[in-house]
C-alpha positions as CSV (number, residue, x, y, z in Angstrom):
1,X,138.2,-13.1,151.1
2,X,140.4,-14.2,154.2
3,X,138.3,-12.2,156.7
4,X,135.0,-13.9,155.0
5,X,135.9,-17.3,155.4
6,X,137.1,-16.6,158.9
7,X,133.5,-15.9,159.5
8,X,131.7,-18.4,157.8
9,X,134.1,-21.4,159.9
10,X,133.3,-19.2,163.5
11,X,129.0,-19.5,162.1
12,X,129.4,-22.9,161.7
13,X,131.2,-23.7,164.7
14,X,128.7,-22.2,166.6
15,X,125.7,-24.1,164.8
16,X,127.2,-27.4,165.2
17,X,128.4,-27.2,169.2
18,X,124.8,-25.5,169.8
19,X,123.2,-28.9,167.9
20,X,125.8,-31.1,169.7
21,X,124.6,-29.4,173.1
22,X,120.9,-30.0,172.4
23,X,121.9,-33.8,171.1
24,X,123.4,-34.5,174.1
25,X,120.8,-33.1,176.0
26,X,118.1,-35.0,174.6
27,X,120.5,-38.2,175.2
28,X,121.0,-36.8,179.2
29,X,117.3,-36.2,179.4
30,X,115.3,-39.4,177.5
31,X,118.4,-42.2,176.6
32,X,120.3,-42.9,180.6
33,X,117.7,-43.5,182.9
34,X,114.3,-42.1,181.7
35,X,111.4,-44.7,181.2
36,X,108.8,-43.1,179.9
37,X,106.0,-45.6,181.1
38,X,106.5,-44.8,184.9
39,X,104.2,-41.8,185.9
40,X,106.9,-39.3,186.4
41,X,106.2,-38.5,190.1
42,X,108.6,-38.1,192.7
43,X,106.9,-40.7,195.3
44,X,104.2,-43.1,193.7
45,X,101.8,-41.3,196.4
46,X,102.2,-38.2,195.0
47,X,99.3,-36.4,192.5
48,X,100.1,-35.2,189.2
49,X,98.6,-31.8,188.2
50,X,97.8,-31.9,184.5
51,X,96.6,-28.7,183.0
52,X,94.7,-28.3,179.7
53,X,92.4,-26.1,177.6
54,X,90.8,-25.7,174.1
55,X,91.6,-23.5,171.5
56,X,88.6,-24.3,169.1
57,X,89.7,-23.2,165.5
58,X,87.0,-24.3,163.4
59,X,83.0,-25.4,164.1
60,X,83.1,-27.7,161.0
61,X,79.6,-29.5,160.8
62,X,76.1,-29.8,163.3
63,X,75.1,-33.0,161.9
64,X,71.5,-32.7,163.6
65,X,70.3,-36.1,161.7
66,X,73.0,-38.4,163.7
67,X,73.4,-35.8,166.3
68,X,77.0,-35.3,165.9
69,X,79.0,-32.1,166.5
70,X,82.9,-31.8,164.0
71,X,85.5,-29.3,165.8
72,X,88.4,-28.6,165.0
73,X,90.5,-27.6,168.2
74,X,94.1,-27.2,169.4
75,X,94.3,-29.0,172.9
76,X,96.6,-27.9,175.1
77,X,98.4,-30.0,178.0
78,X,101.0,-28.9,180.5
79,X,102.2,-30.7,183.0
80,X,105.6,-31.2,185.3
81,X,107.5,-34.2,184.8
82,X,110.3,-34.9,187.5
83,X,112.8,-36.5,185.2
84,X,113.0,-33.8,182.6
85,X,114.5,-31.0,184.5
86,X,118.4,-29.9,183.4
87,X,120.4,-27.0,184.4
88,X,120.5,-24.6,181.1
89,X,124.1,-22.9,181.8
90,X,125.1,-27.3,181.3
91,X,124.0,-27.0,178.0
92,X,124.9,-24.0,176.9
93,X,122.1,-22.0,177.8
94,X,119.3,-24.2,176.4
95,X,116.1,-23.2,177.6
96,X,113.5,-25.2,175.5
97,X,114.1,-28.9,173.4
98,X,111.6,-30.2,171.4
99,X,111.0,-33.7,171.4
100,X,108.1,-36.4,170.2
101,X,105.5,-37.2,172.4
102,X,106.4,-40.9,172.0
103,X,109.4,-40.4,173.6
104,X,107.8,-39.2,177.3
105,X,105.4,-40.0,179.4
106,X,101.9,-38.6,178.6
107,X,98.8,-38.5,180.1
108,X,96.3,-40.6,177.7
109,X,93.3,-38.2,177.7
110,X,90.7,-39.0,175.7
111,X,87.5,-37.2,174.4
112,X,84.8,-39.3,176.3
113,X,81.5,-38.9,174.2
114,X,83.4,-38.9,170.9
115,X,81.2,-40.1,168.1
116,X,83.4,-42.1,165.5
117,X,85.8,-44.2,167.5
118,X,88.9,-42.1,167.7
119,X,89.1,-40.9,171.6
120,X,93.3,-39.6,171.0
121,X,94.8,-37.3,169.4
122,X,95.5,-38.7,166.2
123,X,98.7,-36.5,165.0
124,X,101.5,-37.1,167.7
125,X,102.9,-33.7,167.6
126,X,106.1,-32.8,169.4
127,X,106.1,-31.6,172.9
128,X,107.8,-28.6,174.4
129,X,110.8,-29.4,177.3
130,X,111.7,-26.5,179.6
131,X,114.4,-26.5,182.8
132,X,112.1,-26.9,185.5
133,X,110.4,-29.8,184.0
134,X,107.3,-28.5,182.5
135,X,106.2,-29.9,179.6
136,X,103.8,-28.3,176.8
137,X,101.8,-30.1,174.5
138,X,99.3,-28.9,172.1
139,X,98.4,-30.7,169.5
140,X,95.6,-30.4,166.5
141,X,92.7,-32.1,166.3
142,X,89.6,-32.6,164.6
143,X,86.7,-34.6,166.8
144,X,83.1,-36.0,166.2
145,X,81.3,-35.8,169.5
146,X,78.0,-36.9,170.5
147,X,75.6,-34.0,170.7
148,X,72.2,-33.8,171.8
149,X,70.6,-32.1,169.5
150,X,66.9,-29.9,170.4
151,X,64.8,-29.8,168.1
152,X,61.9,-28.3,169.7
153,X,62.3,-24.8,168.3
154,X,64.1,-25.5,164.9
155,X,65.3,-24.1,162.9
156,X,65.1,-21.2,165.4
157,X,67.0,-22.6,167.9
158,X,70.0,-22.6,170.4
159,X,72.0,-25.8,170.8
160,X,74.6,-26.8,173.8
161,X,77.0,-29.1,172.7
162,X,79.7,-30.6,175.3
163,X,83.3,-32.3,175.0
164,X,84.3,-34.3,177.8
165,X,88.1,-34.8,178.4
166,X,89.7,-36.9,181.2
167,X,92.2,-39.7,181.4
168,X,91.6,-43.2,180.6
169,X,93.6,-45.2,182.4
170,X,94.5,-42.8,185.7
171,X,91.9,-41.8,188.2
172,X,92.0,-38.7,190.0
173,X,94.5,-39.9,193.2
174,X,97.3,-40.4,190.4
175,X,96.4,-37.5,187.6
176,X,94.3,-34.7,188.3
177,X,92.9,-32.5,185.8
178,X,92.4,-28.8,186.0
179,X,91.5,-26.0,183.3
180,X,94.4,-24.0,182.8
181,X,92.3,-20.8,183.8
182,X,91.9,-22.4,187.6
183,X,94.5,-21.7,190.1
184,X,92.8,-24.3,192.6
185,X,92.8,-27.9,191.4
186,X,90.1,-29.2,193.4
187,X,87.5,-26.4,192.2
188,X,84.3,-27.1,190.3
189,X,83.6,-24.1,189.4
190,X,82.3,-23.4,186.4
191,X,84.5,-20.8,184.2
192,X,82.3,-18.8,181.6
193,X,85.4,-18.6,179.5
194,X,86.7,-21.4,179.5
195,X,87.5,-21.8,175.5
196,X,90.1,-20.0,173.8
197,X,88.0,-18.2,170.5
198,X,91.2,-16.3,169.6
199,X,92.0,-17.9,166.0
200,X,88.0,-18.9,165.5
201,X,87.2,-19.1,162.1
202,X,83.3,-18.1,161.9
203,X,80.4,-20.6,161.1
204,X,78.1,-19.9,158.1
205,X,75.3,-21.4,160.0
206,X,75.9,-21.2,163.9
207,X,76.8,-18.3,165.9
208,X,78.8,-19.1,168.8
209,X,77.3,-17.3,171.9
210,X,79.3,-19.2,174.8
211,X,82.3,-21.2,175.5
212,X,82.6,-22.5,179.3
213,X,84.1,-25.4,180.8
214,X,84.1,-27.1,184.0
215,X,85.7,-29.8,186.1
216,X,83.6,-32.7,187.3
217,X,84.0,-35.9,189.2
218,X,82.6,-39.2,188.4
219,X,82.7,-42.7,190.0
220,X,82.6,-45.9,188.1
221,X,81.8,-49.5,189.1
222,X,85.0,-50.3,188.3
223,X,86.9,-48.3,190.7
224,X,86.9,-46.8,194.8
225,X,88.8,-43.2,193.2
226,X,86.8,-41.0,191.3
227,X,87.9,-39.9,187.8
228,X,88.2,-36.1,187.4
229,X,86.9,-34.7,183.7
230,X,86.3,-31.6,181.9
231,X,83.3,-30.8,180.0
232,X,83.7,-28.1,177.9
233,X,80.2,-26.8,177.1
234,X,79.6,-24.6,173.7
235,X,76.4,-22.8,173.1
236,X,75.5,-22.3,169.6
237,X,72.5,-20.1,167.9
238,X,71.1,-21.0,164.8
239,X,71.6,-18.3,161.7
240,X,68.3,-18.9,160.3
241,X,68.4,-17.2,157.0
242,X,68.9,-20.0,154.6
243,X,65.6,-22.1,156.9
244,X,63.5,-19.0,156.0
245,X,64.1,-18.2,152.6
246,X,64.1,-22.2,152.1
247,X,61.8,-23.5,154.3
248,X,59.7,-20.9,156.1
249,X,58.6,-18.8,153.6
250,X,57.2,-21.4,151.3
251,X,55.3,-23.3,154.0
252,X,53.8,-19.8,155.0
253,X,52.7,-19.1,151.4
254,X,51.2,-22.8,151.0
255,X,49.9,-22.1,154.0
256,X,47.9,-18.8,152.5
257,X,46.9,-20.8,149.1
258,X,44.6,-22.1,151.6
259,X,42.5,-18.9,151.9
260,X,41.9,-18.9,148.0
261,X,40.1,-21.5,147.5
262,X,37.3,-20.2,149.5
263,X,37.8,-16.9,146.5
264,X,37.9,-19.9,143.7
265,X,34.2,-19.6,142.0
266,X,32.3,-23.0,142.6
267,X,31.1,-23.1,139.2
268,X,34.7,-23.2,138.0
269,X,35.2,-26.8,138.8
270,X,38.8,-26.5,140.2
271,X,38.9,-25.9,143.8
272,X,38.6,-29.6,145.1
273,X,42.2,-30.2,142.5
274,X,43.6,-26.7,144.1
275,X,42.6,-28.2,147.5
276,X,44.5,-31.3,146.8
277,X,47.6,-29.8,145.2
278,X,48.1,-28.0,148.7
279,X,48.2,-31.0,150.5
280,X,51.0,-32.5,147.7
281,X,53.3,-29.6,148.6
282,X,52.5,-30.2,152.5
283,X,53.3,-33.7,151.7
284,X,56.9,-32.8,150.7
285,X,57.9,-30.6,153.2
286,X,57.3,-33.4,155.2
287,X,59.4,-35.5,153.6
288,X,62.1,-32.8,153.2
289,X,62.0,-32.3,157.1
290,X,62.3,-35.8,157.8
291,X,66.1,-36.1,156.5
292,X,66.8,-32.8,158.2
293,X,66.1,-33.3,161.5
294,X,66.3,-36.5,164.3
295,X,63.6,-39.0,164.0
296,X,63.3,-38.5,167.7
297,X,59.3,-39.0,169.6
298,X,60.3,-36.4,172.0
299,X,58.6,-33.0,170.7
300,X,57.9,-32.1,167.6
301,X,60.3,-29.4,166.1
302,X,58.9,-26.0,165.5
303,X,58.4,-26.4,161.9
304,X,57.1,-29.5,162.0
305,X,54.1,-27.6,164.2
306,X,53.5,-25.5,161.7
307,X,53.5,-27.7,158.8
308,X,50.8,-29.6,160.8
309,X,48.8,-26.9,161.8
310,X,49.3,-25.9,157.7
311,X,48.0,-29.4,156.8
312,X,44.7,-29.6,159.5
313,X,43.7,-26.4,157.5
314,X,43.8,-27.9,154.2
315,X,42.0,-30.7,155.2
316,X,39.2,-29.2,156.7
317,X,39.1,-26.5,153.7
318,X,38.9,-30.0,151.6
319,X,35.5,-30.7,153.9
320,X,34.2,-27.6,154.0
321,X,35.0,-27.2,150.3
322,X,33.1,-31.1,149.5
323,X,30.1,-29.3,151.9
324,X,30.4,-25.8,149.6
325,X,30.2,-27.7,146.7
326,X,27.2,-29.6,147.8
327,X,25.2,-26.6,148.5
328,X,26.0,-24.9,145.4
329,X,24.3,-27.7,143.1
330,X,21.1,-28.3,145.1
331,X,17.8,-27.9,143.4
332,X,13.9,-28.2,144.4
333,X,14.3,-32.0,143.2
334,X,16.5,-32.8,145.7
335,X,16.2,-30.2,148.8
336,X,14.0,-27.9,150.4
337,X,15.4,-25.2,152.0
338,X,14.5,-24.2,155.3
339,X,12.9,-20.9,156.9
340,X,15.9,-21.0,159.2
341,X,18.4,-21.6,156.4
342,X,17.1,-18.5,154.1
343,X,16.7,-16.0,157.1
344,X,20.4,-16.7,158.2
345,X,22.2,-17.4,154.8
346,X,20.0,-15.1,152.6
347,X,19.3,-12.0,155.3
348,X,21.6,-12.0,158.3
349,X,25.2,-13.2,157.0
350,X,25.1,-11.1,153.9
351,X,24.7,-7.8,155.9
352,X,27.9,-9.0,158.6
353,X,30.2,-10.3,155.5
354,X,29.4,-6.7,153.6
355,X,27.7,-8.9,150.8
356,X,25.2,-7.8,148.4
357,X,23.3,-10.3,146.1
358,X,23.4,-9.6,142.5
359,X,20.1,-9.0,140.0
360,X,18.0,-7.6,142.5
361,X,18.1,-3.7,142.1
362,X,15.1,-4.1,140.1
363,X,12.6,-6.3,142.0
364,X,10.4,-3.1,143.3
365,X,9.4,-3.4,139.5
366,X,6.8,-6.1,139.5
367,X,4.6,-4.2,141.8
368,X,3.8,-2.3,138.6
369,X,3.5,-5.2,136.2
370,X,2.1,-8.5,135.6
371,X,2.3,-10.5,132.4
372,X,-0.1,-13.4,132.5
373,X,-1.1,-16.0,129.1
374,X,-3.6,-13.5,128.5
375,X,-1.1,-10.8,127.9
376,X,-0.1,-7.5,130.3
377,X,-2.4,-6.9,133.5
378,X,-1.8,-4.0,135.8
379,X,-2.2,-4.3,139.6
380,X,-5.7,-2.0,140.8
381,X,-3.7,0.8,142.3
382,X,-1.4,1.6,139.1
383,X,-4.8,1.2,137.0
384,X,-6.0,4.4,138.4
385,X,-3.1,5.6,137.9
386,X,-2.9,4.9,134.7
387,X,-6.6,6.2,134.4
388,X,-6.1,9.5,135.4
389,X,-3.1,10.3,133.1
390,X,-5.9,8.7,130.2
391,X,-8.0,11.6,131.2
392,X,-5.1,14.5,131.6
393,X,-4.3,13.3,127.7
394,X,-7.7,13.8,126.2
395,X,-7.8,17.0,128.4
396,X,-4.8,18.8,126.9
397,X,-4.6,16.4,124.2
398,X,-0.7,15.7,124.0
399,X,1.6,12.9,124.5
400,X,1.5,12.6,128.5
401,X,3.4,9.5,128.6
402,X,6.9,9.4,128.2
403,X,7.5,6.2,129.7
404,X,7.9,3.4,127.1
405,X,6.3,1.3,129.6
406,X,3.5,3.3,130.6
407,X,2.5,3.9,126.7
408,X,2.6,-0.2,126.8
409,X,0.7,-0.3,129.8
410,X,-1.4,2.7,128.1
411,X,-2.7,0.0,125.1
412,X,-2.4,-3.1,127.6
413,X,-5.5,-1.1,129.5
414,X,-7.4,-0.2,125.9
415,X,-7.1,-3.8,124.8
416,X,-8.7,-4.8,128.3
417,X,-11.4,-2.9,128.5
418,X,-12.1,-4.1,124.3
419,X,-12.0,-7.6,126.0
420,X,-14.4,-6.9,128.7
421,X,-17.1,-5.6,125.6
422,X,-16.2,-8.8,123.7
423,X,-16.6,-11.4,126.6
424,X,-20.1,-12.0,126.0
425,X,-19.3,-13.2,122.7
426,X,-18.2,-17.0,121.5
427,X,-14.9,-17.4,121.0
428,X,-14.0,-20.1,118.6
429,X,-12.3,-23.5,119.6
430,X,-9.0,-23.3,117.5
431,X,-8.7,-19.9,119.5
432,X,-8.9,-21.7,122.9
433,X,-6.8,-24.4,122.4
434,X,-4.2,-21.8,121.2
435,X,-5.2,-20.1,124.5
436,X,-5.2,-23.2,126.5
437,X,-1.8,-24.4,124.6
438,X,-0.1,-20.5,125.8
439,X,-1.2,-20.9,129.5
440,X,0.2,-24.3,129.8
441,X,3.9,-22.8,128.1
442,X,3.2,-20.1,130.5
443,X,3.1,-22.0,133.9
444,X,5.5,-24.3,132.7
445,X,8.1,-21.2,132.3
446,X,7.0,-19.9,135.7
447,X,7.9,-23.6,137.3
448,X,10.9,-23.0,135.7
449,X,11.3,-19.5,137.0
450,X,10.5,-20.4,140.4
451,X,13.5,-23.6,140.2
452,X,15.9,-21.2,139.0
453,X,14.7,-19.3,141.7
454,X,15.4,-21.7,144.0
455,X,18.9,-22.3,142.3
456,X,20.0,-19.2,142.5
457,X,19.5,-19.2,146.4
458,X,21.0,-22.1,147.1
459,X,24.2,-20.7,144.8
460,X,23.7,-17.7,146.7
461,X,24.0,-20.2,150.0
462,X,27.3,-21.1,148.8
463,X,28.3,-18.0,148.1
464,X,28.3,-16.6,151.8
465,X,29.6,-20.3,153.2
466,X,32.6,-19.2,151.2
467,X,32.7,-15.9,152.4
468,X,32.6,-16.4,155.8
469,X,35.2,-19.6,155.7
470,X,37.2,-17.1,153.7
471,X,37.4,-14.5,156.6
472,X,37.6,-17.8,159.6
473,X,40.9,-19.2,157.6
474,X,42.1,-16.1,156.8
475,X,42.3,-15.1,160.7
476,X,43.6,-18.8,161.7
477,X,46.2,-18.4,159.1
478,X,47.4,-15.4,160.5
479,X,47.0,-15.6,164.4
480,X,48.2,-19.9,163.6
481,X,51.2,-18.4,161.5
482,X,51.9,-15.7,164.6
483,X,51.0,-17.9,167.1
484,X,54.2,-20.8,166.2
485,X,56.6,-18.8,164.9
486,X,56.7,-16.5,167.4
487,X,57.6,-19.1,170.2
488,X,61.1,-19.3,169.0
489,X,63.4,-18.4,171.5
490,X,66.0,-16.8,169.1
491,X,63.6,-14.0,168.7
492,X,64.2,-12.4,171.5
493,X,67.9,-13.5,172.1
494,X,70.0,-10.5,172.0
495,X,73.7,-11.8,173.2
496,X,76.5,-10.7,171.6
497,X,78.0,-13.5,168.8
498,X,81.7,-14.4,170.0
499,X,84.4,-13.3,167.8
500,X,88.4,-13.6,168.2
501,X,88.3,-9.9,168.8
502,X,86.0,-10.5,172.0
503,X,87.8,-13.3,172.9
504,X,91.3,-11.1,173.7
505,X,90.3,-11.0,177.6
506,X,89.8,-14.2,178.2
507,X,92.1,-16.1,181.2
508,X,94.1,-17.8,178.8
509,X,97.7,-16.7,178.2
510,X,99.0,-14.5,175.4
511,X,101.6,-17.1,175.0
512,X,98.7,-20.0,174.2
């Protein structure tokens, strides 16, 4: 119990001279003569090197409606500061003190295209102290910066979105900035790798292809020294499965309701309101791509191509459809149609468009038969026909016809030649005004028949116009649908998404 005691006083003696050996060296260090507003420079002449990077944890948001870019990063800052530097074996071998940021002199860099008004770091973490003066600083952060955003291909497209880091208040005679991968401070080079991906956590909706950064120099009215900054450029792609199953695909099967109205019978009454119920949809998608996207005049985005190209094709199907329409219910009242319009619409178009007009297998009929007011006449040549199979009957006297229309046309030629014996005779009044009343019903009905004639072609008119806009929309759906979509540049982008596995060689250290 004696020997346990013993060690429990030596622990604590050790603990509390170590903690009196780091006090006093914080009060050696920052409390006699450290002020910790004076750039901490050996002559006022004299540049300070500051050295920072990017670790970028988190791509939070792509707000491409306000065209602003959400990170969350870790941004590291070393730099040398004269009157921090202690001799370890003083201090009992101290080789690192953490202390607040407050209490030193920092350089105020700022994120120069920030998007919300906060340019800092908001959470004043503490900074690292070693021997030799260094001092390491990385604190969290979460920036909005400004980013332009392309819409020209979206949602298939690749967007480059920069943070700009300098110093406020020093220009580049007093601080100078350098990337903590660059040996050289005055090199403008750019470095491909210039953000650390090690702890990213992926995006659901961008791939990060690239992450470089590099050092530029800038003048201002304000001053003769220019102002050294680094831009830190990330490229992002697009993932575009949730546009497609949301956005793409619908507008490409709106885009093919277009096609059926030209397969939508005329007499049916509904393809004007199918016509129109297209264009409501379009009308939507509009709307919907409005509060996606930057009401910018630049370009037009990818999509919003289409949905135009979508929308010129439903409104000329609503013309041609208005012109359909007007052909199918024209009658002898109203038009005549002309030799031009019957040889192309009736004879030539049909054959190219594979059509075959219904209810005329059995015209080569009516070369056999005509039925007048005065009954059934037969043309001259079946007549003789019609004699000769008279005489074969009373020949070999048996039933030679078996044609129920030839043993009609058989009596129709007996009653005719009876009527030729008979003409000489009277016939009574009563019996021509029946005559007279059955040849006026008769030409009437053949008016009629030779209207719906008429019709019929004019139906039949409409019939190929929608056959062969069926074919011309159907191709400029396809080649149109083809045509935009396939302009995207992420099509045929095959780099490599970054990951923190292939992020292990970059030029950061493993101690970052």
């Amino acid at each position: 119990m004696r020997r346990l005691l013993c060690w429990i006083f030596v622990c604590l003696s050790v603990c509390v001279n170590g903690n009196d050996d780091a006090k006093r060296l914080y009060y050696d260090l920052l409390k006699l003569s450290y002020n910790k507003l004076i750039r901490p420079v050996t002559n006022s002449s004299d540049k300070l090197i500051v050295k920072m990077g990017i670790r970028l944890s988190q791509l939070i948001d792509i707000d491409e409606k306000n065209q602003i870019m959400t990170t969350n990063v870790w941004l590291r800052q070393e730099w040398y500061d004269q009157g921090l530097i202690w001799n370890p074996t003083e201090y009992n071998g101290i080789k690192t003190i953490e202390v607040p940021i407050d209490d030193i002199w920092n350089p105020d860099v700022v994120l120069f295209n920030n998007a919300d008004g906060n340019y800092e770091v908001t959470l004043m973490t503490k900074a690292i102290l070693h021997p030799d003066g260094k001092v390491v600083w990385e604190p969290p952060a979460i920036y909005k910066s400004s980013c332009m955003i392309e819409v020209e291909f979206f949602p298939f497209d690749i967007q480059q979105c920069i943070m700009k880091f300098g110093s406020w208040t020093y220009d580049g005679n007093q601080v100078d900035l350098v990337h903590l991968c660059v040996g050289d401070s005055s090199s403008t080079e750019v470095i491909q790798k210039g953000i650390d991906f090690r702890d990213f956590y992926p995006s659901v909706e961008w791939d990060i292809l690239e992450g470089s950064a590099q050092k530029n120099y800038k003048r201002y009215i304000c001053c003769p020294s220019p102002f050294p900054d680094i831009t830190f450029n990330i490229t992002m792609r697009r993932k575009t499965l949730f546009h497609t199953v949301n956005l793409i695909i619908p507008c490409v099967s709106i885009s093919f309701l277009t096609v059926l109205v030209f397969y939508l019978p005329s007499d049916s009454g509904e393809k004007i309101t199918l016509c129109i119920s297209i264009l409501l949809s379009l009308t939507v998608f509009f709307l919907l791509l409005a509060d996606i996207i930057p009401p910018t005049s630049i370009v037009v985005p990818l999509i919003g191509k289409y949905l135009l190209f979508t929308m010129i094709l439903v409104t000329l199907s609503i013309l041609v459809t208005v012109i359909v329409l007007n052909v199918h219910f024209r009658s002898p009242s109203t038009h005549t149609m002309a030799p031009w319009v019957r040889r192309v619409f009736l004879n030539v178009l049909p054959r190219l468009l594979i059509m075959r007009r219904p209810n005329l297998e059995n015209e080569h009929s009516t070369g056999r038969v005509i039925r007048t007011c005065n009954g059934v006449q037969m043309t001259e040549s079946y007549k003789d026909m019609i004699r000769r199979k008279i005489q074969q009957r009373k020949f070999d006297n048996t039933n030679y016809f078996q044609d129920p229309v030839e043993e009609e046309l058989m009596n129709a030629a007996k009653e005719t030649d009876l009527s030729v014996r008979r003409r000489h005779k009277p016939v009574p009044r009563e019996i021509r005004e029946a005559v007279d009343s059955v040849c006026f019903i008769a030409e009437h009905l053949k008016k009629d028949d030779k209207e719906n004639s008429i019709k019929e072609d004019w139906k039949y008119v409409a019939m190929v116009l929608d056959r062969l806009f069926l074919w011309i929309f159907t191709i400029a759906c396809v080649v149109g649908t083809f045509g935009i979509i396939l302009q995207a540049p992420t099509l045929y982008d095959d780099r490599q998404t970054l990951t923190p596995q292939a992020a292990d060689d970059s030029c950061f250290k493993p101690d970052f």
